[in-house]
N, C-alpha and C positions, 0 to 999 in steps of 0.2 A: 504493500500500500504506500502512494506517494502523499507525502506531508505535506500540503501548501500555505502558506500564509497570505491573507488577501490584505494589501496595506492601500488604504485610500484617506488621503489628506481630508481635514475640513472641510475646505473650499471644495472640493469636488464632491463630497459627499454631500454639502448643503445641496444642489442643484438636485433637484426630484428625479429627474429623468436618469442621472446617473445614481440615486442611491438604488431607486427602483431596479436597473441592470445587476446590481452588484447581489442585491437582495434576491432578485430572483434567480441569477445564476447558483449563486450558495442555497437556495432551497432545494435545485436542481440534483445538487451535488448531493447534497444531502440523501433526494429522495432516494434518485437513479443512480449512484455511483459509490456510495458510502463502500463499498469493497474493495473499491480503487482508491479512491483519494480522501482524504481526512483536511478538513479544510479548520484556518482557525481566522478568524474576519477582526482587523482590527482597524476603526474607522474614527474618523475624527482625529483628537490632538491624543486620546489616548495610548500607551504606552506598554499595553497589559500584552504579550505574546511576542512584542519584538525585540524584547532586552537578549531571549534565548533564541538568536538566529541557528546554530547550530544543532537546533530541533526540528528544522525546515529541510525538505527537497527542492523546496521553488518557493519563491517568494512573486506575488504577480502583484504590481502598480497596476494605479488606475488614477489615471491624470498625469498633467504636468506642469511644471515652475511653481513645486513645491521645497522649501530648502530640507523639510524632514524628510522627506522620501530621498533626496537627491543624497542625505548624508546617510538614510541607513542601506540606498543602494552601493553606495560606496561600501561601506562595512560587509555587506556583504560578496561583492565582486569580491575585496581584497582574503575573505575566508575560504574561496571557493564553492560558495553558494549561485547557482544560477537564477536571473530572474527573469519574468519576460514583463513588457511592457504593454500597455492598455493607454495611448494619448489621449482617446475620448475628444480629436479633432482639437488638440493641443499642441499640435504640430504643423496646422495649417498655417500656409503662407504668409497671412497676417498678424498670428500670433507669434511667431517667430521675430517676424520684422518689430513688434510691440515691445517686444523682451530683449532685442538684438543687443542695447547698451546697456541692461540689467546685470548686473553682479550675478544674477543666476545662470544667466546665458550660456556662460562655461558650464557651470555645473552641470545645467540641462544635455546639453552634449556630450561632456561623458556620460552620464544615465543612461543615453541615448543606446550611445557608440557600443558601450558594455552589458545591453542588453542580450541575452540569450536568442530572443526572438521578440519584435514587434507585432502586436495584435490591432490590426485598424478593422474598423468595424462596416468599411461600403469602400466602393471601387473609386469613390473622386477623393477619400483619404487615401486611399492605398497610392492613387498613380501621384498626388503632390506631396507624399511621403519620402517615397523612390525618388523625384525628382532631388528634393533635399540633400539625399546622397550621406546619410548619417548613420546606415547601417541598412544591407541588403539581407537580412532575415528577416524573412517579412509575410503574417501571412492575414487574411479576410477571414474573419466569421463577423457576422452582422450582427446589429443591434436588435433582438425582439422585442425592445420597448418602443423601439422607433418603425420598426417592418411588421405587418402580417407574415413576411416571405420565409420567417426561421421561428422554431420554437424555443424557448428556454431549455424543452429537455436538449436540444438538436444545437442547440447553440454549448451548451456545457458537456455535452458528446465530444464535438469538436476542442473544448480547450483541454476537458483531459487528454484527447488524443496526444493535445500541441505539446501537456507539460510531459508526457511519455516519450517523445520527440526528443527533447531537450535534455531528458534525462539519459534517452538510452544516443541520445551523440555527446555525455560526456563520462561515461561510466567510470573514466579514471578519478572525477572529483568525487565519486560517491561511494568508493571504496575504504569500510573502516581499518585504520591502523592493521587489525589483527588480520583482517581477508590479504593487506598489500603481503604481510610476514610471512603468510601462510601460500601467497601465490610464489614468493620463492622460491621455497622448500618443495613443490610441487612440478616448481619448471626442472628445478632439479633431478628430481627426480624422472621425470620426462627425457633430460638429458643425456643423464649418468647411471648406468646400470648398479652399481655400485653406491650410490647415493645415501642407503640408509647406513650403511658402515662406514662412511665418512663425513655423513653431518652430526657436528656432538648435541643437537639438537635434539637428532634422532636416535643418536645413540645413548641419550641420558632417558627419555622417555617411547622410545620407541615410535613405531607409526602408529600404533593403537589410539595415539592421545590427538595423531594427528585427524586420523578417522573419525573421531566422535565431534572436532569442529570441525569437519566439513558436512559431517550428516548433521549439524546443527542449521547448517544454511537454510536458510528461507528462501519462497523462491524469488523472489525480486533480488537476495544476496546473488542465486543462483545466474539470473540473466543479467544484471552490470558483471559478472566475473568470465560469462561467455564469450558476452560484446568486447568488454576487453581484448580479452583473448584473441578474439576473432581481426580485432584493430589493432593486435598487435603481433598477427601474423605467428602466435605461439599457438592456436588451438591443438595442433596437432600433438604440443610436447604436453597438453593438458590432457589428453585424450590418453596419452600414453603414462601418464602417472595416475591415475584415475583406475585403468585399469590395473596397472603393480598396484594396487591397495586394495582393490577390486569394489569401490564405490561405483556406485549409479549413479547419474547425472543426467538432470533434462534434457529430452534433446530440443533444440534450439536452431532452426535454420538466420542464421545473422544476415544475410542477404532479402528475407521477407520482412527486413524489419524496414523501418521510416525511418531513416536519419539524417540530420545535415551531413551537406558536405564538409566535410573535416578542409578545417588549413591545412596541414599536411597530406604531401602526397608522397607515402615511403617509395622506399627503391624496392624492386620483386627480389625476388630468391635469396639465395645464402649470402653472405656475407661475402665480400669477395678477395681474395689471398693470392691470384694471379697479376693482378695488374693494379696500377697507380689510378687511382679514382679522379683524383685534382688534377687542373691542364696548367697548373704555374710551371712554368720551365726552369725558376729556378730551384722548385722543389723534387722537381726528376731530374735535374742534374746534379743534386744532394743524392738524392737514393741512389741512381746511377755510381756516384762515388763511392758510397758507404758500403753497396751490397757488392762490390766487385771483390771476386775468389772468396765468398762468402757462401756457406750453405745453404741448401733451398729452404732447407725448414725455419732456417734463419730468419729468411728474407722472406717469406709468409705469414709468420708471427707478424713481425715489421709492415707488411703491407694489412694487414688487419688492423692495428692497432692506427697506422696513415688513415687507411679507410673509414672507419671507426669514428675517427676526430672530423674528418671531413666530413659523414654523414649528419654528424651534430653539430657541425658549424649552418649548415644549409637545412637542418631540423627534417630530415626526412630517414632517419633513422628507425625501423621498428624492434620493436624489444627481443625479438628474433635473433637479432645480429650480436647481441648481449650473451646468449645461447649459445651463439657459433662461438664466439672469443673463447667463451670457458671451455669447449671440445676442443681448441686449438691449446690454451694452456694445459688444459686436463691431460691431454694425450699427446702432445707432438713430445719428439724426441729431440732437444735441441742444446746447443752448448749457451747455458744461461749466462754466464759472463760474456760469451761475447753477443749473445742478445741485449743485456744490459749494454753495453759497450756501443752497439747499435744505434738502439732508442737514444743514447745523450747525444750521438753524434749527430742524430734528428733533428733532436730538441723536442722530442717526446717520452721523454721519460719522468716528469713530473705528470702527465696525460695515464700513462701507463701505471705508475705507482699507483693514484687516486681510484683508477679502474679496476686495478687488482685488491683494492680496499671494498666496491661492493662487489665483487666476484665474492668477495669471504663474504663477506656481513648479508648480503642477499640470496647469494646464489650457493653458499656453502661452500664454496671451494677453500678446501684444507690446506692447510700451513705446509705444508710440504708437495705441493706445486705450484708455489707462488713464486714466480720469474722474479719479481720487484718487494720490492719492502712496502706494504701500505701506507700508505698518506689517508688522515683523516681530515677532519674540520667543515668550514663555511664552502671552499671551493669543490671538495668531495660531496657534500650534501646539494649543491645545485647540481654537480654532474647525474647525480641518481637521479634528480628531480626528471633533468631533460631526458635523460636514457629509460625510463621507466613513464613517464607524462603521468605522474599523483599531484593531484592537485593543479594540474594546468588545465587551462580550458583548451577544446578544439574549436576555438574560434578566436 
C-alpha cells in the first residue's frame, strides 16, 4: 500500500471549487482504493502529518506561490521523497508573469523543476504548461468538479495509477536500509558460488536468518526490489541467488509495467575488459604506455577499473558492471603488485582502492582478494551512492 500525503495551502483550499476536488478525490480514495493507497489530507496552515515526511510514499500539492508548500517540497526532494504537483491553473501565462519579480518566483521553479510528475487538469493547461518549459513530466486527468466528462471514482483511478508510476520509476528511493544490505549479500551470492563460506555475515548467522527476511517481504517490498533489479540489469544474478536459498519470489514481468523514462540510459552487456571505453588520446596513449610487455590479465583488470570510472563519469553505468569487477577481482589470476603499480601509473588507484572498499562492505568480497587496501569516508560513500543509485532520483 502507497502512503500519500495530500498538502494544500490556505489560499487554495479557501476557493470552493478546489476544496471540493481535493474532498472528493480523498472520499474517492477512501471508498475505491483504500487497498492501495492510504491517504493522510493536510489542508490549511495546519501542520499535523507533515512534520513526519519520512512516513510518506508521495506527497501531492495542490496549488501554487505558496512559501509553505514550496519549503516542505524542498525538505522533501532533499530526503528522497517524490512528489507530484497539482497547479490548479497556477501556472498559466498570466500568473506566472504576476509572480515573475516575486521572491517566490524562484522558489516556485524549483517546486516546479523537482516535481516527480505534473498533474494539469484540461488540455489548454497542459499545452501553456509544456510551452513554459519547467518540467516535461506531464500528464491530464481533468477536473470532475469543473466537467460532467470524468468521475471522481475515474479521476482518482487515474492518480493512483500516476502515484504507482512514480513510485515504481524510482524504486531505488524507496528501498529501506535493511532491503539495500540484504540486496548485496544476495547479488553475491548470484555471483559467487562460494559466497556463503566467504561472507562472515553468512558465516556468523548463516543463510537461515537471511531466508526468514526475505520471506518477511511484503509484496510492494517485493516489486520496488524487482524493478530495481530489473533497472539495474542484475535480475538474472537475483534469480540465481533466490534459487541457492530456494525462496519463491513473484513473478513480475518489469517490461508490463508504466514507467518514466529514466535519465539514464546504461550501456548493454558485460562490463567491458577488451578495449578503452574513453576517445581522449591522451589517455590511450597513457595505457598504450603503461600496458606495454604487461600481462593480459593485467591489462583487463586495468581496462575495467578505466571503464568503470568512465561509465560513472557519463552516469550510465548499471549495477551489473559492479558484479562483473568483483568476478574479475574474485577470480582472475594476476601479479597484484604490479597491478597496483599499474593503476598509480593511471592515476586510478585512489578510484580502485574506494571501489575495493564497497566490493567488501556491499558485495562481501573477503580480505584476501583485495588487489588495493580500502579507502573509506565522504568520497567512498558518494561513489556507492552513484554505482548502486539509493536515494537518487531517475529524473
Amino acid at each position: 500500500m502507497l502512503k500519500i500525503l495530500i498538502f494544500v495551502p490556505h489560499a487554495i483550499d479557501a476557493v470552493s471549487i478546489n476544496h471540493n476536488l481535493v474532498e472528493g478525490l480523498v472520499g474517492s480514495f477512501s471508498k475505491n482504493f483504500s487497498g492501495e493507497v492510504s491517504v493522510q489530507v493536510v489542508a490549511g496552515t495546519g501542520h499535523h502529518g507533515v512534520e513526519q515526511l519520512g512516513d510518506y510514499d508521495i506527497i501531492h500539492f495542490f496549488g501554487c506561490w505558496s512559501r509553505e508548500a514550496c519549503q516542505i517540497s524542498k525538505r522533501a526532494y532533499l530526503r528522497g521523497i517524490p512528489y507530484v504537483l497539482t497547479p490548479l491553473g497556477g501556472l498559466q501565462p498570466w500568473e506566472t508573469e504576476r509572480h515573475q519579480h516575486s521572491v517566490l518566483f524562484r522558489r516556485q521553479h524549483h517546486f516546479v523543476l523537482h516535481a516527480a510528475v505534473v498533474h494539469v487538469c484540461g488540455k489548454l493547461e497542459y499545452e501553456t504548461f509544456t510551452r513554459l518549459g519547467w518540467n516535461n513530466r506531464v500528464t491530464v486527468v481533468k477536473n470532475p468538479v469543473l466537467t460532467s466528462q470524468i468521475t471522481f471514482a475515474s479521476a482518482a483511478a487515474q492518480l493512483v495509477a500516476l502515484y504507482r508510476k512514480v513510485i515504481d520509476s524510482n524504486t531505488q528511493l524507496c528501498l529501506h536500509s535493511q532491503a539495500q544490505a540484504l540486496l548485496g549479500t544476495l547479488l553475491q551470492m548470484g555471483i559467487d558460488p562460494h559466497a556463503a563460506t566467504l561472507n562472515p555475515a553468512l558465516q556468523e548467522k548463516g543463510t537461515g536468518n537471511m531466508i526468514q527476511q526475505v520471506s518477511a517481504f511484503q509484496s510492494e517490498d517485493w516489486r520496488r526490489i524487482l524493478l530495481y533489479a530489473d533497472q539495474e540489469h542484475v535480475s538474472g544474478l537475483l534469480s540465481q541467488a533466490f534459487d541457492a536459498i530456494q525462496v519463491r519470489y513473484p513473478s513480475l514481468d518489469a517490461k508490463e509495467i508504466d514507467r518514466f523514462e529514466s535519465k539514464s540510459k546504461y550501456v548493454e552487456g558485460e562490463l567491458v575488459t577488451d578495449a578503452l571505453l574513453s576517445k581522449s588520446l591522451l589517455l590511450k596513449n597513457k595505457v598504450k604506455d603503461v600496458f606495454a610487455n604487461n600481462g593480459k590479465a593485467e591489462q583487463q583488470l586495468c581496462l575495467a577499473l578505466l571503464n568503470l570510472h568512465y561509465e560513472l563519469q557519463r552516469h550510465n553505468m548499471p549495477l551489473s558492471h559492479l558484479a562483473d569487477f568483483y568476478l574479475l577481482a574474485r577470480f582472475s589470476d594476476v601479479d597484484e603488485d604490479l597491478v597496483r603499480d599499474m593503476t598509480g601509473r593511471l592515476g586510478i588507484d585512489d578510484f580502485a582502492s574506494r571501489l575495493t572498499s564497497i566490493l567488501s562492505s556491499f558485495l562481501g568480497l573477503p580480505e584476501g582478494f583485495w588487489i588495493f587496501r580500502p579507502k573509506e569516508g565522504a568520497k567512498t560513500k558518494r561513489l556507492f551512492t552513484a554505482m548502486t543509485k539509493f536515494g537518487q532520483y531517475n529524473y
